[in-house]
MIVOBA-222520 format. One record per residue (C-alpha): x, y, z; residue in one letter. Coordinates in steps of 0.5 Angstrom, whole numbers. Layout:
# residues N
((X,Y,Z),'A')
...
# end
This chain:
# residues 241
((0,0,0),'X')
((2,7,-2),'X')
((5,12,3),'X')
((0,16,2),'X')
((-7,17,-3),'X')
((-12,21,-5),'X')
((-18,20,-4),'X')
((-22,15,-10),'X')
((-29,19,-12),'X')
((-34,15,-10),'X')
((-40,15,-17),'X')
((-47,11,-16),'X')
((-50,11,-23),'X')
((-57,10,-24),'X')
((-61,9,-30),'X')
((-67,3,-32),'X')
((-63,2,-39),'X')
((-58,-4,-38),'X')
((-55,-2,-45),'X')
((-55,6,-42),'X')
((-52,4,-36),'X')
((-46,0,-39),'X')
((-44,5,-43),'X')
((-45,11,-38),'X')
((-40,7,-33),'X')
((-35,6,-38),'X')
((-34,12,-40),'X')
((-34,16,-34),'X')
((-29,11,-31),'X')
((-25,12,-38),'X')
((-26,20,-37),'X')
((-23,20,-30),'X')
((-18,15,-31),'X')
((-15,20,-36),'X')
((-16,25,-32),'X')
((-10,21,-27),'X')
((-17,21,-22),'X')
((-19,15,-18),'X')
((-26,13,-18),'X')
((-31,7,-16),'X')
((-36,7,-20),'X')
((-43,3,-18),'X')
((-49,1,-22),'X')
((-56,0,-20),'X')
((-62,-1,-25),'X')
((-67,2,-22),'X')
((-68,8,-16),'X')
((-71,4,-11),'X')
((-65,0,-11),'X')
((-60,7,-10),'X')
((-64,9,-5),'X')
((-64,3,-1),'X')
((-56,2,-1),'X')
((-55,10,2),'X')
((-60,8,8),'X')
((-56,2,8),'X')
((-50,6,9),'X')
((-46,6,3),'X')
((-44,13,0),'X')
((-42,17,-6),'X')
((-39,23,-8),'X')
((-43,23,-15),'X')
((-49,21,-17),'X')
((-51,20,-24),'X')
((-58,19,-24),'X')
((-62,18,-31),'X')
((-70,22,-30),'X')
((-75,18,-33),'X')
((-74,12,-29),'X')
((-80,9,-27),'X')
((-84,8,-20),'X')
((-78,13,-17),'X')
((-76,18,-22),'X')
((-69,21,-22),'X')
((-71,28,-20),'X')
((-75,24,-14),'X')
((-70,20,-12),'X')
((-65,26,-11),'X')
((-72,29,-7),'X')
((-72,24,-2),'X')
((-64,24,-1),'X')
((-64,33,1),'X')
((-70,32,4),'X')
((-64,27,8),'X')
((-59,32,9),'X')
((-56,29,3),'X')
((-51,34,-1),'X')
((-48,29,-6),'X')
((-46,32,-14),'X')
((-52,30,-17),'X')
((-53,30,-24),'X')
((-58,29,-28),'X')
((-58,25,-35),'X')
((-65,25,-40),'X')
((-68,24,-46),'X')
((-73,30,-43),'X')
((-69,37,-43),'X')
((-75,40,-41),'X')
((-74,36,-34),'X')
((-67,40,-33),'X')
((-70,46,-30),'X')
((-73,41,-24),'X')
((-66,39,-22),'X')
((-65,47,-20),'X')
((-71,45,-14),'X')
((-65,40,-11),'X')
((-59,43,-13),'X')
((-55,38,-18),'X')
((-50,41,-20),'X')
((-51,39,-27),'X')
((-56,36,-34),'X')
((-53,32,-39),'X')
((-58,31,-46),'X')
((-58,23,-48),'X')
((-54,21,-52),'X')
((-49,23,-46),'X')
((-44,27,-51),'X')
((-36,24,-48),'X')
((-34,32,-47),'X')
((-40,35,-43),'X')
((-39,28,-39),'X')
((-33,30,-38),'X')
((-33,37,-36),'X')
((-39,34,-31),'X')
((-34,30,-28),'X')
((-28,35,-27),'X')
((-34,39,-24),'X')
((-37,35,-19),'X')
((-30,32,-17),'X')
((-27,38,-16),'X')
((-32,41,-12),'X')
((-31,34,-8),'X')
((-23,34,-8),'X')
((-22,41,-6),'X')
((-24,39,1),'X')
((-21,33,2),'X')
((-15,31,4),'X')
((-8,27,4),'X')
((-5,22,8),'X')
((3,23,8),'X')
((9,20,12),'X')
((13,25,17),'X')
((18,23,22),'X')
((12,23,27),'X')
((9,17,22),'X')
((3,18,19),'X')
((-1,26,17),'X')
((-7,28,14),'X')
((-7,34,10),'X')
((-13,38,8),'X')
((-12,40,1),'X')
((-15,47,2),'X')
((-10,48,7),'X')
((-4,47,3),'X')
((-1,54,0),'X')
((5,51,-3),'X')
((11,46,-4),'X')
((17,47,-5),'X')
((23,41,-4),'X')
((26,40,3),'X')
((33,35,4),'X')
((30,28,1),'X')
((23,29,0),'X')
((19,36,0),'X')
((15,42,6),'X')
((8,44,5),'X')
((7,51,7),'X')
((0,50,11),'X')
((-4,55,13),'X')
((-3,54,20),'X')
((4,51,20),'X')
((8,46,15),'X')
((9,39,14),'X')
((16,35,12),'X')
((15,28,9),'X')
((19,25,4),'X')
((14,24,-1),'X')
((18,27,-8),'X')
((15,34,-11),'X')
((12,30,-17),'X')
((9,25,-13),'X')
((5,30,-10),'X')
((3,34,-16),'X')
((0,28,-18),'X')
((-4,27,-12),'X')
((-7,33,-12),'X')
((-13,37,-16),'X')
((-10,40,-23),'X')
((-15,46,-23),'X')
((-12,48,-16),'X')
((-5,47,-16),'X')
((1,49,-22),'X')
((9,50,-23),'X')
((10,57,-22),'X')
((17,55,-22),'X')
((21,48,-22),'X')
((21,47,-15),'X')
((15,51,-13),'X')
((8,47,-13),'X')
((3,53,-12),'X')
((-6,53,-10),'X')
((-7,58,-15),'X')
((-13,59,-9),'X')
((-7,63,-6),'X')
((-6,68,-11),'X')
((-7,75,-9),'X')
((-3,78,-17),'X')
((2,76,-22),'X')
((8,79,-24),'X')
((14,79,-29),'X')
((18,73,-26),'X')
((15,74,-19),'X')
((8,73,-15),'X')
((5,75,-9),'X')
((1,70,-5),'X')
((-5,73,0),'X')
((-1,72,6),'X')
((4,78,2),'X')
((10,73,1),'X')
((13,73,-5),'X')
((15,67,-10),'X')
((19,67,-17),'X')
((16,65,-23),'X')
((19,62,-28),'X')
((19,65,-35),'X')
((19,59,-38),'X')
((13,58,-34),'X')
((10,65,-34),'X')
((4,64,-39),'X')
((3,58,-37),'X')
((0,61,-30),'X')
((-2,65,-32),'X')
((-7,61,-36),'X')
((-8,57,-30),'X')
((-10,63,-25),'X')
((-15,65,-30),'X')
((-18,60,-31),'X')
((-18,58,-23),'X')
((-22,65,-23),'X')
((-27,63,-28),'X')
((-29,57,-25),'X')
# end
């Protein structure tokens, strides 16, 4: 086992198409897989079924729930769950486009026509798990044995002896885990190179500058010109998401 992880991404899909539901699975564990993300990804036939293995204690990051199901439909399926305190992704996938504006009433955070096109999926995916990732954490090896990280918390890493420090919010952490493997672990929306050795969370950008930033804390890091534009493109985007 790993030294450390991230977190795998739960994703329940539900859908009364069997031919459907295969195709959905495959292609959002193709997407994320692609993407360097983890995921486990069940399938469940029919709502009902869905809702009883919540109650039974399984949990889920994102759900893919097909609308016109019968008996319980997607939108009343994702009903019930708010009505439980359930704040999972949902998105809802149907033939009926009219029905994307009830997904508005339980908050889903996205709507997707069939056929699911690849790219849309796609961009419903990395929403919905950024959105999860940002808040979890990371489980690294210290001299004090093992540490969870929030990833919110990190504001940048730099290399340190044989492995690398993460300047934290509160304080700092010192492990052995190599830059790049971090950079793997962590989500590509919110974290980038601004300098070879420096791994930055965008989310603690104040401005960017020729050859230099400036973080919210006032600390100023180098930039790379070789990486400049390239940040630049990152925080950007970062900003308009």
């Amino acid at each position: 086992m790993s030294a450390f992880f991230k977190p795998s991404v739960s994703i329940a899909i539900c859908d009364d198409e069997p031919n459907d539901l295969n195709k959905l699975k495959n292609m959002t564990s193709e997407l994320l897989e692609a993407e360097g993300i983890s995921c486990g990804v069940s399938m469940f036939g029919d709502a009902a079924s869905l809702l009883s293995a919540i109650e039974g204690g399984e949990t889920f990051d994102i759900l893919l729930l097909d609308v016109m199901m019968e008996n319980v439909n997607g939108i009343e399926l994702a009903a019930a769950l708010r009505r439980q305190g359930n704040d999972t992704a949902i998105v809802f996938i149907s033939i009926n486009r009219e029905m994307a504006l009830l997904g508005y009433e339980v908050s889903a955070a996205r709507y997707l026509a069939k056929p699911v096109e690849r790219e849309k999926l796609r961009e419903a995916l990395l929403y919905c798990c950024r959105t999860y990732l940002m808040h979890k954490e990371i489980l690294l090896p210290t001299a004090e044995g093992q540490r969870r990280i929030l990833v919110s918390d990190i504001i940048y890493i730099e290399p340190w002896d044989r492995g690398t420090r993460l300047i934290l919010v509160d304080n700092e952490c010192k492990t052995s885990a190599k830059i790049s493997e971090l950079e793997r672990l962590l989500p590509k929306e919110r974290f980038a190179f601004c300098h070879r050795t420096l791994l930055v969370n965008l989310a603690f950008i104040q401005a960017i500058r020729y050859c230099e930033l400036t973080l919210k804390n006032g600390q100023v890091l180098p930039v790379s010109k070789y990486r400049q534009a390239q940040l630049k493109e990152s925080f950007m985007r970062y900003l308009r998401e």
